[in-house]
C-alpha positions in Angstrom: 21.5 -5.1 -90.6 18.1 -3.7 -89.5 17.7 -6.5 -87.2 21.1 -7.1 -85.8 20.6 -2.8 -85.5 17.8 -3.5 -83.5 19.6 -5.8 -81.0 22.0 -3.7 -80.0 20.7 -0.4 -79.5 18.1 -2.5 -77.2 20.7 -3.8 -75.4 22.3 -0.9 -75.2 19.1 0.8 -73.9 19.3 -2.0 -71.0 22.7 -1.3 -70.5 21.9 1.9 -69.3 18.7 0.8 -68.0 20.6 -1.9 -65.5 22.8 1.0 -63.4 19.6 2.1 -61.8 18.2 -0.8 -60.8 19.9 -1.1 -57.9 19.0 2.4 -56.5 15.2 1.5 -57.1 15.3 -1.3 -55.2 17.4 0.5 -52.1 14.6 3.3 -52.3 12.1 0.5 -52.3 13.7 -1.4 -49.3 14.2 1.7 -47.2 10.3 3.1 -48.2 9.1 -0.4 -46.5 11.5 -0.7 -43.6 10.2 2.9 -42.5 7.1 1.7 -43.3 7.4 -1.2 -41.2 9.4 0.9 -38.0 6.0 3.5 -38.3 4.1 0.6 -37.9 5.7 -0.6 -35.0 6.3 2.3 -33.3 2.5 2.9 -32.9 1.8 -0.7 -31.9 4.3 -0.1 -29.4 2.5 3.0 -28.6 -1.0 1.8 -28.3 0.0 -1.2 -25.5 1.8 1.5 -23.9 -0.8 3.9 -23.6 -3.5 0.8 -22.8 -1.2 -0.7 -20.4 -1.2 2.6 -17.8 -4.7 2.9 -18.6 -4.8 -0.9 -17.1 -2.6 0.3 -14.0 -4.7 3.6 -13.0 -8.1 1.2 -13.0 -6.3 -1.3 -10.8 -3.9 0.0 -8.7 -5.1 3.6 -7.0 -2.6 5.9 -5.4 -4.2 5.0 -2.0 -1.7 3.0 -0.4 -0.2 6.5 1.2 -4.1 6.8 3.5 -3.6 3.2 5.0 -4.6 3.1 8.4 -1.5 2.7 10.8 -3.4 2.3 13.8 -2.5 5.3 16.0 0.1 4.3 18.6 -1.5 3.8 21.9 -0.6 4.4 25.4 -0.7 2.3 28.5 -1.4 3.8 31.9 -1.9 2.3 35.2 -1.3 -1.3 36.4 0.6 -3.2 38.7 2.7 -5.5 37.2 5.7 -4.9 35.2 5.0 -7.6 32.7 2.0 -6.2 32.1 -0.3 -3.2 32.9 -3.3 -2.4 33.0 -3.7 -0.7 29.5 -5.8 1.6 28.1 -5.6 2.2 24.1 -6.3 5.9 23.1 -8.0 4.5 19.3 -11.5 5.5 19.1 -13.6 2.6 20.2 -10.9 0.0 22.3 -11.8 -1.2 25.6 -9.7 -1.0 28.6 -8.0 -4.5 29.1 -7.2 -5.4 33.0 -4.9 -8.1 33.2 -4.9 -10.5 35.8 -2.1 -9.6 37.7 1.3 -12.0 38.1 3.2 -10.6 40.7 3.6 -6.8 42.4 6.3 -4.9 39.8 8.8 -2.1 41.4 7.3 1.2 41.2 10.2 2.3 39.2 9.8 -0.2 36.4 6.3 0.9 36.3 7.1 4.7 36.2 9.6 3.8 33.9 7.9 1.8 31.6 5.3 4.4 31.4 7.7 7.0 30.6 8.8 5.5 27.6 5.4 4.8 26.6 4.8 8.6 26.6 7.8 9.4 25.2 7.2 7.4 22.7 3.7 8.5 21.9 5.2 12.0 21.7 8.2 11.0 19.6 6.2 9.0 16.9 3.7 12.4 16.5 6.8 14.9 15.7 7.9 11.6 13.2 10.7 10.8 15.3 10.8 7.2 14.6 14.2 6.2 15.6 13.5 7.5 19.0 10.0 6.5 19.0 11.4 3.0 18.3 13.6 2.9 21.4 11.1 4.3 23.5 9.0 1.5 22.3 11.7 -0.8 22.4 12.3 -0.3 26.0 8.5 -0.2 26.9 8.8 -3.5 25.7 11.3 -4.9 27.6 9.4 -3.7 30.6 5.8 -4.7 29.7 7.0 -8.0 27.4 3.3 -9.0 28.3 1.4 -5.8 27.1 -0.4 -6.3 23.4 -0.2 -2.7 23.1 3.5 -2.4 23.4 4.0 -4.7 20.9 1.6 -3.2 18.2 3.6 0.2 18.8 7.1 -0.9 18.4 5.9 -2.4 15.1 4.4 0.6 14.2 7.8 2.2 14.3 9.6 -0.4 12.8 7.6 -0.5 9.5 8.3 3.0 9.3 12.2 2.4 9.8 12.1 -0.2 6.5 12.0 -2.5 9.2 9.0 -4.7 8.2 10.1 -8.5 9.1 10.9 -7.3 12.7 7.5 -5.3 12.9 5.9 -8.5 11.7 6.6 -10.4 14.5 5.7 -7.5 17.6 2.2 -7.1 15.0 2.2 -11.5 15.2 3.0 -11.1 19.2 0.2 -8.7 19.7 -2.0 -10.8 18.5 -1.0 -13.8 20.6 -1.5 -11.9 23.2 -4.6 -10.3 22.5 -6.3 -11.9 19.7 -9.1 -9.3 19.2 -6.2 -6.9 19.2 -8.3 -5.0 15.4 -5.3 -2.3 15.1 -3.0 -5.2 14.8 -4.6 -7.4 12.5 -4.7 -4.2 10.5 -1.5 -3.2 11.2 -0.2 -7.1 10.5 -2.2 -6.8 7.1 -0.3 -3.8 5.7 3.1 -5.0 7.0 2.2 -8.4 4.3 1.0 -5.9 1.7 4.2 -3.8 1.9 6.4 -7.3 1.7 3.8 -8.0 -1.2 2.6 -10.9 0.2 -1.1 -9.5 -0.8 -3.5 -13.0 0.0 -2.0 -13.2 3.4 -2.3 -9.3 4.2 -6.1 -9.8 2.9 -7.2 -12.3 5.5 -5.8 -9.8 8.0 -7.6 -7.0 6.5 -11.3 -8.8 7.1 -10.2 -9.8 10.6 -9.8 -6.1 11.5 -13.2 -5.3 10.0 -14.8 -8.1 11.2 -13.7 -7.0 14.8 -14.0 -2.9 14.1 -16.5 -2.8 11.2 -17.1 1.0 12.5 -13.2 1.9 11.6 -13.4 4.0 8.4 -9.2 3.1 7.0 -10.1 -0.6 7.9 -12.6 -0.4 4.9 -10.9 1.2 2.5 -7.4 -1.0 2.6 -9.6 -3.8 2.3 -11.1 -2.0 -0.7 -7.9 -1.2 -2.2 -6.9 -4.9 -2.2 -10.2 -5.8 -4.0 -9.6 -3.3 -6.7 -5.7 -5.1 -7.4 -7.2 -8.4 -7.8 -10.0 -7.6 -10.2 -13.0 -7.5 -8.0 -14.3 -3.9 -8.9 -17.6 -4.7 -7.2 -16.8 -5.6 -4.0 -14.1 -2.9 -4.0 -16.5 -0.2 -5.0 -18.7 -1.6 -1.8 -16.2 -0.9 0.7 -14.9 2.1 -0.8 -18.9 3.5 0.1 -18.6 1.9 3.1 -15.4 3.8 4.0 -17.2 7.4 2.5 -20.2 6.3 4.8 -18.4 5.9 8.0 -16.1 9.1 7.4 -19.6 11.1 6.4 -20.4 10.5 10.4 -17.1 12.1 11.9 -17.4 16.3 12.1 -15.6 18.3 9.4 -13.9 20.4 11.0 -11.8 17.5 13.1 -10.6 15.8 9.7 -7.1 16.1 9.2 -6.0 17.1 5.6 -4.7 13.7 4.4 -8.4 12.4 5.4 -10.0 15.4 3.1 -7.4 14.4 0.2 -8.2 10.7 1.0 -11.8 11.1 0.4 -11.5 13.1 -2.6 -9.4 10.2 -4.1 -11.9 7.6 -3.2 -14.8 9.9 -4.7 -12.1 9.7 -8.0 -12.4 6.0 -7.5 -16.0 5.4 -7.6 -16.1 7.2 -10.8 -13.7 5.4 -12.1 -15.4 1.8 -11.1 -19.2 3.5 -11.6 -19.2 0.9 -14.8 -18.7 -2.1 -12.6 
C-alpha cells in the first residue's frame, strides 16, 4: 500500500503541479518577445540616428546660397531683335551685335522699358510681373542672350523649371560663353534632379568665370552629394578665397550666413 501510496500522492502533486505550467510558459513567451521588441527598437534606433548622420555629411543646407545670376539689363542698340547689351554682373563684357536691320524707335524704348521694369520687379520679388516684363522683352529682343537668361530666371522662381530650361538652353545658343547661364542652366537640372547633367554645367560656368565666388561653391555642393569630399572641400576654399577679396561692409546678409555655413562645412570634411 506504501507503494501504490506513493504513486498517487505523486501524481497528485503533478496534478497540481500541471495548472501552472501554462502561465510559466506565457510569462516566459511575453519576457522574450519584449526582449526581442527592445532589441529591435534600438537596432531601429541606431540606423536611424546613423542614417541623418549620413545625410548632414552629404547633403549641406546650401542649396538656398546658389547663385541665380543677377538679372541683367540691356541698354542701347539699334535693332529690335537684338540690342546692343550690356549685363550689369560683375565682370561681363559689353556684346555689340552686328546689326540686322534699323528697329522702330518705339520697339526699342519699349523693349527697354520692360527690361527695366523687369529688373525693378524681380528685386522687390515680384516675379509674376518680372516674368511678363521679361516675357515681353523677349518678344522684342528674341535675339538678345540676355533676355533669355532673365525670363528663365523668373520662371524657375514661378516652379516653372522646364520652360526656364529652354530660355537658359536659348541663351546659350546665342551666346555660348553666356557663364550666368550655364550656371543658371546647371541649377535648373539640379532642381529637376537631374544632378550629372546640371554638373557639366556647373564647370562650364567656372571654366568661363573662375573669379565668380557662387559658381564655386554649387559646384562644391554637388561634389559633396556624390562622395567626393576632397574635391568638394577644394572648391568650398576656393569659394571662401574669392569672397575674402570682396569688402565687408558690401556683403549682403545671406552671403555672411553663406560663409558661416561653408566654414561649418570644412569642419565637417577637415577628415577627408
Amino acid at each position: 500500500m506504501s507503494i501504490i501510496h506513493q504513486a498517487l500522492k505523486k501524481a497528485a502533486a503533478e496534478s497540481q503541479v500541471a495548472p501552472n505550467r501554462p502561465a510559466i510558459l506565457k510569462n516566459h513567451s511575453a519576457k522574450s518577445l519584449f526582449t526581442r521588441s527592445r532589441f529591435l527598437m534600438v537596432l531601429i534606433f541606431i540606423f536611424l540616428v546613423s542614417f541623418i548622420f549620413s545625410e548632414k555629411r552629404i547633403w549641406p543646407n546650401l542649396r538656398v546660397s546658389f547663385y541665380t545670376g543677377n538679372p541683367a539689363k540691356e541698354v542701347g542698340g539699334g535693332t529690335a531683335s537684338e540690342p546692343k547689351v550690356n549685363s550689369l554682373s560683375a565682370d561681363r563684357s559689353p556684346q555689340v551685335p552686328l546689326p540686322l536691320k534699323p528697329a522702330p524707335s518705339n520697339d526699342k524704348k519699349e523693349g527697354e522699358t520692360a527690361l527695366d521694369e523687369g529688373l525693378d520687379f524681380y528685386n522687390q520679388g515680384k516675379m509674376e510681373l518680372a516674368n511678363k516684363s521679361f516675357a515681353k522683352a523677349v518678344s522684342l529682343f528674341p535675339l538678345s542672350a540676355i533676355a533669355h537668361n532673365n525670363l528663365g530666371l523668373t520662371l524657375r522662381n514661378l516652379g516653372k523649371v522646364h520652360e526656364a530650361i529652354e530660355h537658359y538652353q536659348e541663351a546659350i545658343r546665342l551666346d555660348s560663353d553666356y557663364a550666368e547661364a550655364h550656371n543658371n542652366l546647371g541649377m535648373a537640372y539640379d532642381q529637376l534632379g537631374s544632378i550629372d547633367q546640371a554638373a557639366s554645367y556647373y564647370k562650364k560656368a567656372i571654366t568661363l568665370k573662375p573669379a565668380i565666388p557662387e559658381f564655386h561653391l554649387n559646384y562644391a555642393t554637388w561634389l559633396e552629394r556624390k562622395g567626393d569630399f576632397v574635391k568638394a572641400r577644394q572648391e568650398y576654399q576656393r569659394y571662401l578665397s574669392l569672397q575674402s577679396n570682396a569688402p565687408t561692409n558690401t556683403m549682403t546678409d545671406q552671403q555672411k550666413d553663406t560663409i558661416a555655413l561653408v566654414n561649418a562645412r570644412l569642419r565637417e570634411l577637415k577628415g577627408f
